[in-house]
Every structure is written in structure tokens, then in C-alpha cells.
C-alpha positions as CSV (number, residue, x, y, z in Angstrom):
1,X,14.6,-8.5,-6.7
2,X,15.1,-10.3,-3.7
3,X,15.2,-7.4,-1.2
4,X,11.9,-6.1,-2.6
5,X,10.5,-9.5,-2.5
6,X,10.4,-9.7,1.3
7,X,9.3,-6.2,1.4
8,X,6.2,-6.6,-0.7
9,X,5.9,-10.5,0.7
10,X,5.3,-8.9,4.5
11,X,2.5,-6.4,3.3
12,X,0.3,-9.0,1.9
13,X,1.0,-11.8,4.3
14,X,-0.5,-9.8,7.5
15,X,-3.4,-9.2,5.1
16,X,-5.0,-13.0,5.8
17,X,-3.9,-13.0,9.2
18,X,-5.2,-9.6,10.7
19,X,-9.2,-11.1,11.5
20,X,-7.0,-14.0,13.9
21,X,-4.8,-11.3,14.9
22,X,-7.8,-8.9,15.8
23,X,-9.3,-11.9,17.4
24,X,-6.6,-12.8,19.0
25,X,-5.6,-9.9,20.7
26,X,-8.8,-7.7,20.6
27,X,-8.5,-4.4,19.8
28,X,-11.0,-4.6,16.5
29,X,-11.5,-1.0,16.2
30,X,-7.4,-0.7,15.7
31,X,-7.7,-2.9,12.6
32,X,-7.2,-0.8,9.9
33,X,-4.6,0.8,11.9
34,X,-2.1,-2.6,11.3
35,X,-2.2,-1.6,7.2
36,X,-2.4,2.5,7.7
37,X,0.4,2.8,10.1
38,X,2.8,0.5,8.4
39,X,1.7,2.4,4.8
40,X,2.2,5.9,6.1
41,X,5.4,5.7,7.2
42,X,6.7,3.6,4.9
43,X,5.4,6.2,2.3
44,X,6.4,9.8,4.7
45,X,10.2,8.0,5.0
46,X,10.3,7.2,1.1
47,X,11.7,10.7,-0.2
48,X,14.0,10.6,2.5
49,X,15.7,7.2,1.2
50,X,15.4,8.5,-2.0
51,X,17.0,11.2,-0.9
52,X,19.8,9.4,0.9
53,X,20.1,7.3,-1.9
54,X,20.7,9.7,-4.4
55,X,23.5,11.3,-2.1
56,X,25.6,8.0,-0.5
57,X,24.6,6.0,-3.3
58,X,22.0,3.0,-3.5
59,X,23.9,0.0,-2.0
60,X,24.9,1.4,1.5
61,X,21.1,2.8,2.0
62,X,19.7,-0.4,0.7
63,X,21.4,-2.4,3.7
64,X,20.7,0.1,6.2
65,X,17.2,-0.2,5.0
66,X,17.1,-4.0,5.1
67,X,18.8,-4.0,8.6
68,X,16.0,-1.7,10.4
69,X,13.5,-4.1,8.7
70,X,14.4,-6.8,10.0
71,X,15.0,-5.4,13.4
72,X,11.6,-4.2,13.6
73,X,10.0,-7.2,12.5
74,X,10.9,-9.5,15.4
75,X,9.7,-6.8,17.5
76,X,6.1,-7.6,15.9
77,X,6.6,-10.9,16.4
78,X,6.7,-10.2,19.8
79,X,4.3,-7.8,20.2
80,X,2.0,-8.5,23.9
81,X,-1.0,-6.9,22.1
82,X,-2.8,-4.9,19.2
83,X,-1.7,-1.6,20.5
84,X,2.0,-2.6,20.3
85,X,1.6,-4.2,17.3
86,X,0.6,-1.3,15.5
87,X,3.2,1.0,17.1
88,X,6.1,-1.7,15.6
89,X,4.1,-2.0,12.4
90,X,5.0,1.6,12.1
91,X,8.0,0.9,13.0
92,X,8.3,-1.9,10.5
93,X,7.0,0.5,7.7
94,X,10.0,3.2,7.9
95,X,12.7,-0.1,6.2
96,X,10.2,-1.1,4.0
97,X,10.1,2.7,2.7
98,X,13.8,2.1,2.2
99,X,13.9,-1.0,0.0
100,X,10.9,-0.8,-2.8
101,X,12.0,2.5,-3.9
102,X,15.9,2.4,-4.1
103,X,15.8,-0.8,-5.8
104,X,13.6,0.3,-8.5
105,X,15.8,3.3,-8.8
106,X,19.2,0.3,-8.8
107,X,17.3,-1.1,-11.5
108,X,17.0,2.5,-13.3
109,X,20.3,3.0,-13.2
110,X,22.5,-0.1,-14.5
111,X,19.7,-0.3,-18.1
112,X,19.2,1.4,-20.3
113,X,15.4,2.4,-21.3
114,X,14.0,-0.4,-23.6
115,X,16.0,-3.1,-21.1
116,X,14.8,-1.1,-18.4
117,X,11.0,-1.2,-19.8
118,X,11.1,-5.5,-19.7
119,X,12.8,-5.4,-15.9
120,X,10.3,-3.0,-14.8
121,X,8.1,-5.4,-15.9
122,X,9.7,-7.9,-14.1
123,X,10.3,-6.5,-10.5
124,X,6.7,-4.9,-10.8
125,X,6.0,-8.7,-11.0
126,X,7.9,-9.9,-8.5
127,X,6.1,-7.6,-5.7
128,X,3.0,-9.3,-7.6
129,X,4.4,-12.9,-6.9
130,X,5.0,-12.1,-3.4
131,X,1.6,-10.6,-3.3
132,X,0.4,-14.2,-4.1
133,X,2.6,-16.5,-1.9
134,X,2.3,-13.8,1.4
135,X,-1.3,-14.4,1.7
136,X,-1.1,-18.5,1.5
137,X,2.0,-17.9,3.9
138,X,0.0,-16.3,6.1
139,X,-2.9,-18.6,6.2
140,X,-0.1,-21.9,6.6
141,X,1.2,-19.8,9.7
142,X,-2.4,-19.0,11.2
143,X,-3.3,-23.0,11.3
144,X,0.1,-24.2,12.3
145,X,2.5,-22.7,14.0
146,X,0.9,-19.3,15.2
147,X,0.7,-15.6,13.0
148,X,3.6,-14.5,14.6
149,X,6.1,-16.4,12.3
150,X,4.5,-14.1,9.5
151,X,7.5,-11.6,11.1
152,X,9.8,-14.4,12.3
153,X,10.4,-15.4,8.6
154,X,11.4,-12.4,7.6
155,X,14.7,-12.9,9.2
156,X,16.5,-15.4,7.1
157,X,15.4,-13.6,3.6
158,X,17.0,-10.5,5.1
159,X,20.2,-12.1,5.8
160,X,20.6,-14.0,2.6
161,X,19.5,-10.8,0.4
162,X,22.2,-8.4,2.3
163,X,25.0,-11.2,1.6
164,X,24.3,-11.2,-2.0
165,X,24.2,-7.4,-1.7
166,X,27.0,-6.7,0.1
167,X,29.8,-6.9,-3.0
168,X,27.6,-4.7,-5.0
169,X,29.2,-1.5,-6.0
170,X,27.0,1.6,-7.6
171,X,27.1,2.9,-10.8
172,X,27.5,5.6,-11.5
173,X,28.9,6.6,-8.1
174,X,27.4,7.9,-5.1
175,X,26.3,11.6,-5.5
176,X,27.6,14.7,-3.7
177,X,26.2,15.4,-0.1
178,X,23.6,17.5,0.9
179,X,20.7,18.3,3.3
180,X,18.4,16.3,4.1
181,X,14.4,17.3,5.3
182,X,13.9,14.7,8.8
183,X,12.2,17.6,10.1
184,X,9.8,17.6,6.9
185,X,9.2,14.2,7.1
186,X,8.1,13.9,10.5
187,X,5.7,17.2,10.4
188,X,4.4,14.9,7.6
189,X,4.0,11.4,9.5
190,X,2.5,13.0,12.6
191,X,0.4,15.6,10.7
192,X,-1.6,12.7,8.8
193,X,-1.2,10.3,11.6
194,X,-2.6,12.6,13.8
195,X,-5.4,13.7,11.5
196,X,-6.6,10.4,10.6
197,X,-6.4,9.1,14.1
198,X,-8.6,12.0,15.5
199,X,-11.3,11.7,12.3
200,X,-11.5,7.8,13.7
201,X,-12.4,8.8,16.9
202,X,-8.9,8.7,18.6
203,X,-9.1,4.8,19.2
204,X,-12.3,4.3,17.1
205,X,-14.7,2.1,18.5
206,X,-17.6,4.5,18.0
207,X,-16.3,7.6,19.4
208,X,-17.1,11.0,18.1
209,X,-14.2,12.4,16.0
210,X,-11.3,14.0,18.5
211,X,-11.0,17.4,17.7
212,X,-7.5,17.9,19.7
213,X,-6.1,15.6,17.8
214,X,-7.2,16.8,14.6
215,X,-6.3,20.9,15.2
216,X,-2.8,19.0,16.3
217,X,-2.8,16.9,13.1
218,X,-3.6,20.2,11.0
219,X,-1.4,22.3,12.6
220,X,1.3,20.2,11.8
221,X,0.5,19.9,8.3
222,X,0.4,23.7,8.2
223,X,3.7,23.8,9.4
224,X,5.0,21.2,6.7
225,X,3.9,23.4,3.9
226,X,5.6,26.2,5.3
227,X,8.7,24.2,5.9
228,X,8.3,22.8,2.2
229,X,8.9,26.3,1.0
230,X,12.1,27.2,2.4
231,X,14.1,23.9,2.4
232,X,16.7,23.1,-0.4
233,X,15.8,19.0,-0.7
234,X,11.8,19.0,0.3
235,X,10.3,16.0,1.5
236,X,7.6,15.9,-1.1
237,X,9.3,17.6,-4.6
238,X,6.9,19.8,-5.6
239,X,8.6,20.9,-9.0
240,X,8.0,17.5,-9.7
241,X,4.2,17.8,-9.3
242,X,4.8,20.7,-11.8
243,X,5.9,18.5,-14.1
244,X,3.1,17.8,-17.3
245,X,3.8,14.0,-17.2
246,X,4.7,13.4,-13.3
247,X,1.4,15.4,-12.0
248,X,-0.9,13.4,-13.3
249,X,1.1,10.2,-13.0
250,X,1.4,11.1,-9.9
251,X,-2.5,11.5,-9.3
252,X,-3.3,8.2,-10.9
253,X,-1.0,6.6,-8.7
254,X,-2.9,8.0,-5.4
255,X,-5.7,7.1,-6.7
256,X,-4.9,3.2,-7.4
257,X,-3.1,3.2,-4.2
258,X,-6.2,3.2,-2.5
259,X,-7.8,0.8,-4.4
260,X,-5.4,-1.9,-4.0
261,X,-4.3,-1.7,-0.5
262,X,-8.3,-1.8,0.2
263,X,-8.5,-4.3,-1.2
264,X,-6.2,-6.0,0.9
265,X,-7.6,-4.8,4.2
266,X,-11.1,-5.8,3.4
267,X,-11.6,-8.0,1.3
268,X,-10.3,-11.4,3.8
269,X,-12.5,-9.3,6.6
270,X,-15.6,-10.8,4.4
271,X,-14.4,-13.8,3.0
272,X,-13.6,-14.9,6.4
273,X,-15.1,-13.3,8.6
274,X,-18.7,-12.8,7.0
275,X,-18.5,-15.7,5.2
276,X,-16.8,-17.7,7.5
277,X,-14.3,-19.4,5.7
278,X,-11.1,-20.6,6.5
279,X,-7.7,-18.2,6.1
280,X,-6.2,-20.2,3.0
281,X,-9.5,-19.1,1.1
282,X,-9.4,-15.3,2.5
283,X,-5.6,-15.8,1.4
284,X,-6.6,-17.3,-1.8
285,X,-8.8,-14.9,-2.7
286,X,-6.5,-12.0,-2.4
287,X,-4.0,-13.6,-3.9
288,X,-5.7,-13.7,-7.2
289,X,-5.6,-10.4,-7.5
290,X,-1.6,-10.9,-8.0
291,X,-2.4,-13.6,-11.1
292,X,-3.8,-10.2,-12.6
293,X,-1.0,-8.1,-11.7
294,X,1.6,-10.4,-12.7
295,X,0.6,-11.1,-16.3
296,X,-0.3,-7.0,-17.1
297,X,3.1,-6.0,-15.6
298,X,5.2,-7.9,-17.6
299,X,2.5,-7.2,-20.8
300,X,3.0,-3.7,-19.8
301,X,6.7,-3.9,-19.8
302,X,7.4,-5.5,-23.2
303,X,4.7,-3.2,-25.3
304,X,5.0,-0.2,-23.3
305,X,7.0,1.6,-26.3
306,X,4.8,0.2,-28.9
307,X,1.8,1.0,-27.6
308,X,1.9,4.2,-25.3
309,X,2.3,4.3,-21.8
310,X,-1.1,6.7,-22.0
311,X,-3.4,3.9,-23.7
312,X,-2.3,0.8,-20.6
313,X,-3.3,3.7,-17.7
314,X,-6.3,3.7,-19.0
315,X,-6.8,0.4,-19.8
316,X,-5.6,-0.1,-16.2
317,X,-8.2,2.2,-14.4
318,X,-11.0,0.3,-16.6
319,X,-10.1,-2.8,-15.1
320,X,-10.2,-1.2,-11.8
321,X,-13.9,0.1,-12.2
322,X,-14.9,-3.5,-13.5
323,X,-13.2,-4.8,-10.5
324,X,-14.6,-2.5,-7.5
325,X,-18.4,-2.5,-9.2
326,X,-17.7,-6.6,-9.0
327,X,-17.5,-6.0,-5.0
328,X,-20.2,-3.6,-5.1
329,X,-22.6,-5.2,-6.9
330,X,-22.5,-8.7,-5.8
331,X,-25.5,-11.3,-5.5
332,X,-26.9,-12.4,-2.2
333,X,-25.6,-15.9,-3.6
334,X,-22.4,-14.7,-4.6
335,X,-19.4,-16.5,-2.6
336,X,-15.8,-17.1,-2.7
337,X,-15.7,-16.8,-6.5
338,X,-17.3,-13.8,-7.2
339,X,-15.0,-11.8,-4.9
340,X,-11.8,-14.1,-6.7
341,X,-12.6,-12.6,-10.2
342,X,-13.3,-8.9,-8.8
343,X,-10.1,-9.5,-7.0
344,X,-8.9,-10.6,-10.3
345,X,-9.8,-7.4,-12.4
346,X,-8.7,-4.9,-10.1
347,X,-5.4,-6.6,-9.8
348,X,-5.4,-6.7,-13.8
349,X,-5.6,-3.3,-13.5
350,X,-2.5,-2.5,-11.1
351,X,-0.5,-4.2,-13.3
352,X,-1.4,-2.2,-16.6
353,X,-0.5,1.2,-14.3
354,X,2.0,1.1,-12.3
355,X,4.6,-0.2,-14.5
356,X,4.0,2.5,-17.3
357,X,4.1,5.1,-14.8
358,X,7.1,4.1,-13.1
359,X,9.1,3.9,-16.1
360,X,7.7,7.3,-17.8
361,X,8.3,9.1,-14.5
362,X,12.1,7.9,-14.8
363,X,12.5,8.6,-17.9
364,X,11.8,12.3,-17.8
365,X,14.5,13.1,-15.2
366,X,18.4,12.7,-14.8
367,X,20.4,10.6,-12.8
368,X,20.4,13.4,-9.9
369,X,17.1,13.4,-9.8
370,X,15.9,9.9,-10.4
371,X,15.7,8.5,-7.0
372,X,13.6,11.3,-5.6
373,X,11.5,10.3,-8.9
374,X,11.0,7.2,-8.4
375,X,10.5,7.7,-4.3
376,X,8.1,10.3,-5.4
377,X,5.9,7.3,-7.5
378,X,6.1,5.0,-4.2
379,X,5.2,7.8,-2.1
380,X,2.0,8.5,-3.8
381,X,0.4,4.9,-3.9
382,X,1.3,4.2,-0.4
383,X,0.0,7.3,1.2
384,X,-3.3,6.6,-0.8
385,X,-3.3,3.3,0.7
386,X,-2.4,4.8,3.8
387,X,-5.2,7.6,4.2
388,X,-7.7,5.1,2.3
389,X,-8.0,2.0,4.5
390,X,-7.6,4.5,7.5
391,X,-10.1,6.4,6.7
392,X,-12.4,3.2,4.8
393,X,-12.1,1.5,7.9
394,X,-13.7,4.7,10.0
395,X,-16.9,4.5,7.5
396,X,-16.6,0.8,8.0
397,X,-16.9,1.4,12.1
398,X,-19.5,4.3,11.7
399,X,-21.9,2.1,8.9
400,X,-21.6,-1.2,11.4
401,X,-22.8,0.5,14.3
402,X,-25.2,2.4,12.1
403,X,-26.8,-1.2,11.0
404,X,-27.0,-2.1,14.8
405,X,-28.7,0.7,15.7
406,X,-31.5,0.6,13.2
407,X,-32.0,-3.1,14.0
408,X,-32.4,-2.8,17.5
409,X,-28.7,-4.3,18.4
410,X,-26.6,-2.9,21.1
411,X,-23.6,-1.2,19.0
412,X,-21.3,-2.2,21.4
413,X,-21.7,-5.7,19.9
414,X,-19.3,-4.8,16.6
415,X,-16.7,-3.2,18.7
416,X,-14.5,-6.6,19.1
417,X,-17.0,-8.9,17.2
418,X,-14.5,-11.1,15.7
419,X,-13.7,-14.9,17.3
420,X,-10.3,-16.4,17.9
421,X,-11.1,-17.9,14.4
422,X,-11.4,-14.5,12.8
423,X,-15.1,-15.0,12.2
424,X,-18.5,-13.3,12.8
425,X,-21.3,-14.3,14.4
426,X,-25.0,-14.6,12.9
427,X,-25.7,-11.1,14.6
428,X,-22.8,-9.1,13.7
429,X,-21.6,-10.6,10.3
430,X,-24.9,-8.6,8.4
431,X,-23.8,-5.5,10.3
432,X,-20.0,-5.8,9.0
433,X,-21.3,-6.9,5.8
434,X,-23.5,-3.2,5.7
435,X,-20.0,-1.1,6.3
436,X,-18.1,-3.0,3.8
437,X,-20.8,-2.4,1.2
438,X,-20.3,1.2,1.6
439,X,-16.3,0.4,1.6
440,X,-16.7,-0.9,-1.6
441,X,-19.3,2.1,-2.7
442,X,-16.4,4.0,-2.2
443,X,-14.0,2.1,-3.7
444,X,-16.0,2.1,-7.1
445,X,-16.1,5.8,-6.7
446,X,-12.8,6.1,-6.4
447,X,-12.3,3.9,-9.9
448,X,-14.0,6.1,-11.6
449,X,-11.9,9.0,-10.7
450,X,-9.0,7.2,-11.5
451,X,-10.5,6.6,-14.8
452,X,-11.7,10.1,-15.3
453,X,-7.6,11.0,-14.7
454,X,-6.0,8.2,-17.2
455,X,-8.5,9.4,-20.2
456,X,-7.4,13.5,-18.9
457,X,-3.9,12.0,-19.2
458,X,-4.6,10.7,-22.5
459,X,-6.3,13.6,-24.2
460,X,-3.5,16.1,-22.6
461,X,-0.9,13.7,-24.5
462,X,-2.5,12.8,-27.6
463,X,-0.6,13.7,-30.4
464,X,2.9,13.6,-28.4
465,X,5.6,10.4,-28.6
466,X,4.8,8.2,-26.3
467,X,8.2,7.9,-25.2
């Protein structure tokens, strides 16, 4: 619980901090680029840990994990500017794609189902918890002592969770070896890294899409689903997919991915930077979104088996619509409060998904398999969030500039608009304020879809145990 609490604790608590960060070292038109890069390879490098995992067993991978973590991390702490930030983000994201995934699957091995339902619960909340102490982190570090101690203090949670983990011994033991897909994996990263990066322009800031980059980024996709096809251990288990269960798990999954980790890139970019309030109430305001997530994933846990893990996913993606509409359809009045309690709904609904997934997707494979399972699960959220605020924060770019242009306003005025405070201006915070009502247009699309998927999910089950 502890490893994955410092894992989940350092994606939220940049969250607050990016507008002072952006403002700080310039570079705006990178900003999504601090939450994409870290998400995509911490989701590319998950099946590989899962992998490694299910072959050397879970302890030895989870310290190797934990070490390049918090490696990486002081190297964003020290970080000269935005573009090396985001290159040891990245960095950062390859250990966190160790440690969610193979403790879950730690957890799926020592219980037994209806203990492993409640625990589920449990850990599901404690990424939830973290989720609402990273952001007030975050803000206490931006007044006081500078954002970069949002990596320093990584360092002595690291060192305390690998002593306590250091006596642990696997069971059952470690599996038999095998091959492993690195070449897979990095096709992957530098296909959609490539991709996204050329549809944002190459650097963003108002360029046309690159079209090198994108052939490159295609290309290289092209050659992971070849690859895919002839290796013994794939990077992305596509039998899996097969599965009638895991597919559309697996979907729904993508789909609320995006959602959440949206939420967290945008959502303190208005509170404090169009609103112009301080970071404790852009951290606040996110963090209420974990008040939601903590109470349905430990609901979720204990009635899961009474109540069908169908009925909470689509109870779930409700709460998600009612959430992203929230955003969408706010008041000219609305302030700090009316964002909270969309904040509030969508994290109600993360919480009444991903813990029934998780634990269905687990329960309908063996012990061989279960790690790649439960990477598989991880995999899909994150690369949601990854291609979503990557490609969210392109629209965001492309509607800002948009906005100045139709009201006579040089667009070159929203390519590093934010202040050292991480706040707008009277000129450029209505121009912001335009993209992110077509981030949030999207994002109530997006709700509905997932919606549509948890009531296919539930008409494709209906009449089956929901066990």
C-alpha cells in the first residue's frame, strides 16, 4: 500500500503545481506534455513489469521498480527547464509503470476472492487518498519552499517502503523464465509519442501539425502490430481483448482513463489560472474528486458480489456524465464550488469502476496469467489519459488561438500567457477559458461513450453470475 501510495501521490501532486511550473520555466505549449509523457510510458512499460513480474516473481521487480523511481525523480527536481522536465517525467513514468500494477497483482495473489474484493477496495482507495493529499502537497510546496520538493519528497517514502519490502518473499514462487517484448514496447512508446507529438504541432504553440513526425509515429505503430503477431509474450495481450469480460472491461477502462486524468490536467489550469485563485484551492478542488473515489471504492469492494460488478460500471459511467456536463455546463457565476462538486461526481464515478473491473479481470485468469491481467487493466486507463490530455491539450492550443483571432488579439499572446503565479491575465484568461470549454465538450462526449459501453456490458451479461 505504501509503494503504490507514492506512486499515485506524485501523479496528482504535479497536477496543482504545473500553472507555477509553466510559469516558471515557460514553455506553456509543453504543458500537457508534463501529464502525457509521464502517463505513456508509465502505461507502454506496464506489460513489461507485468511481464517480469509474472516470470522473477513480484518482490524483486517491485524494488527494481521503486529504485528507478526514485532515481528519476530527483532528476526532475533538478530539471533547468520545461523541456527537461518533461524528458525526466518520462523518465519518471517507466517506475511508476512498475509499482501500481505488480502490487495489485501482490495483493491478487496472497487472498483469496471475497478478501481480495474488500482489499481491492482498499488499495483502490489508497491511490484515492494520495490523490487528495498530492494536490494540497503540492500547493504547501508552491508557497513555501519551491515546486521542486514535489520530487525531492519522494525520496524518503521510497526508502522506507523498500525496507519494509525487502523481507517479503512471493507466494506462490516466481514463475519460469521467458522472453520478454522490449522491442514491442518501445515501437509502442515512440509510435504514440511520436504521433501525438506531430498532431500538436511538434512543439505546439500554434504550429500546423508535423507530418514527419506523424508518418514516423505511424510507421512505427505499423511495425508494432506486425511484431505483435509473431512474438510469444506480446506487449499488449491480445487474447486477452478476446476475452467476453476483459474486452469490454478493458474499453471502459480507456474510456474513464481519459476522463480522470483530464480532469487533473485541466481543471487547476481554470481554477487558478482563469479564476485566479491561489494553488491550495486548484489543489482543493481536485482533490475532491478523491472524497468520491474513496468512499465508491471501498462501497464497490464490500457489495461487489452482492450486487454485480455489471450494475457499479454503470453506475460509475453515470456519475461520470453528471460530472463532465457539471464542467460543461457551468454558469457565468459559477466559482470554486461548482467545479468542487463536478470534480466530486466524476471522481464518484472512478471509484464505482475501476475497482469492479480490476477484480473481475483477475478473476477470470490463472496465476500465470494474472499479472499480464492486471498490467493489461493499468495499461488501458493510463494510455487513455495519456493520448487524452495530449491530445485535449492540442484542441485546448488550437480553440485559445482561435478565440484571439476572432477578437482581434495577436495569438501569440496565449503561447506562454501564464505569470510566475500561474495566473492569466484579463486578455488571455476568456481565450483559455474558450479551449477548456471545448476540453470539457469533449470530455462529456467521452462520458457518454463510456456509458453507452457499461449498459453494452450489462445487456451482454444479463442473465450470467455476476461472479
Amino acid at each position: 500500500m505504501l509503494a503504490m501510495f507514492v506512486a499515485a501521490m506524485d501523479s496528482s501532486v504535479v497536477s496543482t503545481a504545473i500553472p507555477t511550473i509553466a510559469g516558471d520555466l515557460g514553455g506553456f505549449a509543453l504543458y500537457p506534455w508534463l501529464i502525457a509523457g509521464y502517463l505513456l510510458t508509465s502505461t507502454t512499460t506496464v506489460p513489461l513489469w507485468g511481464r517480469l513480474a509474472d516470470i522473477h516473481g513480484r518482490r524483486r521487480v517491485l524494488l527494481a521498480g521503486l529504485t528507478w523511481f526514485v532515481v528519476t525523480s530527483l532528476l526532475c527536481a533538478a530539471a533547468p527547464d520545461m523541456a527537461w522536465l518533461v524528458a525526466f517525467r518520462a523518465l519518471q513514468g517507466i517506475g511508476a509503470g512498475c509499482v501500481l500494477p505488480v502490487a495489485l497483482t501482490t495483493v491478487g495473489d496472497i487472498f483469496p476472492i471475497a478478501q481480495r474484493a474488500r482489499l481491492q477496495g482498499l488499495f483502490s482507495s489508497v491511490w484515492a487518498v494520495a490523490a487528495l493529499a498530492g494536490p494540497t502537497l503540492g500547493a504547501l510546496f508552491v508557497t513555501t519552499i519551491g515546486w521542486r520538493w514535489i520530487f525531492w519528497v519522494n525520496l524518503p517514502i521510497v526508502v522506507v517502503t523498500i525496507a519494509m519490502l525487502w523481507e517479503h518473499r512471493d507466494a506462490p514462487p516466481a514463475g519460469e523464465g521467458g522472453r520478454l517484448d522490449y522491442l514491442g514496447a518501445v515501437a509502442l512508446t515512440l509510435g504514440i509519442g511520436m504521433l501525438l507529438f506531430g498532431l500538436d504541432g511538434g512543439a505546439g504553440g500554434g504550429r500546423a501539425p508535423d507530418l514527419a513526425l506523424i508518418s514516423l509515429g505511424l510507421a512505427a505503430l505499423a511495425f508494432f502490430a506486425l511484431a505483435q503477431r509473431r512474438t510469444e509474450h506480446p506487449t499488449i495481450p491480445f487474447t486477452l481483448l478476446r476475452h467476453p469480460i476483459i474486452g469490454p472491461a478493458t474499453a471502459a477502462a480507456f474510456l474513464a482513463g481519459i476522463v480522470m486524468f483530464a480532469l487533473n490536467a485541466f481543471v487547476p489550469l481554470y481554477v487558478q489560472g482563469v479564476l485566479q485563485r491561489s494553488s491550495f484551492e486548484a489543489g482543493t478542488t481536485v482533490s475532491i474528486a478523491s472524497l468520491g473515489w474513496t468512499g465508491a471504492a471501498i462501497f464497490s469492494g464490500r457489495v461487489l458480489l452482492r450486487l454485480g460488478y455489471q450494475r457499479l460500471v454503470v453506475t460509475g459511467a453515470l456519475s461520470m456524465v453528471i460530472g463532465s456536463a457539471l464542467l460543461l455546463f457551468r454558469p457565468p457565476a459559477a466559482g470554486v464550488g461548482w467545479v468542487a462538486a463536478a470534480a466530486f461526481f466524476i471522481g464518484l464515478g472512478m471509484g464505482q469502476l475501476q475497482t469492479p473491473l480490476l477484480i473481475v479481470i483477475q478473476s477470470v485468469v490463472d496465476w500465470s496469467s494474472r499479472g499480464a491481467a492486471t498490467a493489461l487493466n493499468q495499461f488501458s486507463r493510463t494510455i487513455g489519459g495519456a493520448v487524452g490530455v495530449s491530445l485535449l491539450g492540442a484542441l485546448l492550443g488550437a480553440r485559445a488561438r482561435a478565440a484571439a483571432t476572432a477578437h482581434g488579439v495577436d495569438p501569440g499572446t496565449v503561447a506562454n500567457p501564464l505569470s510566475s503565479r500561474g495566473h492569466l491575465d484579463a486578455v488571455t484568461a476568456p481565450l483559455v477559458d474558450d479551449g477548456l470549454r471545448a476540453v470539457y465538450a469533449v470530455l462529456l462526449l467521452i462520458s457518454l461513450v463510456t456509458l453507452a459501453t457499461a449498459l453494452a456490458i450489462l445487456s451482454a451479461n444479463r442473465g450470467r453470475p455476476s461472479h
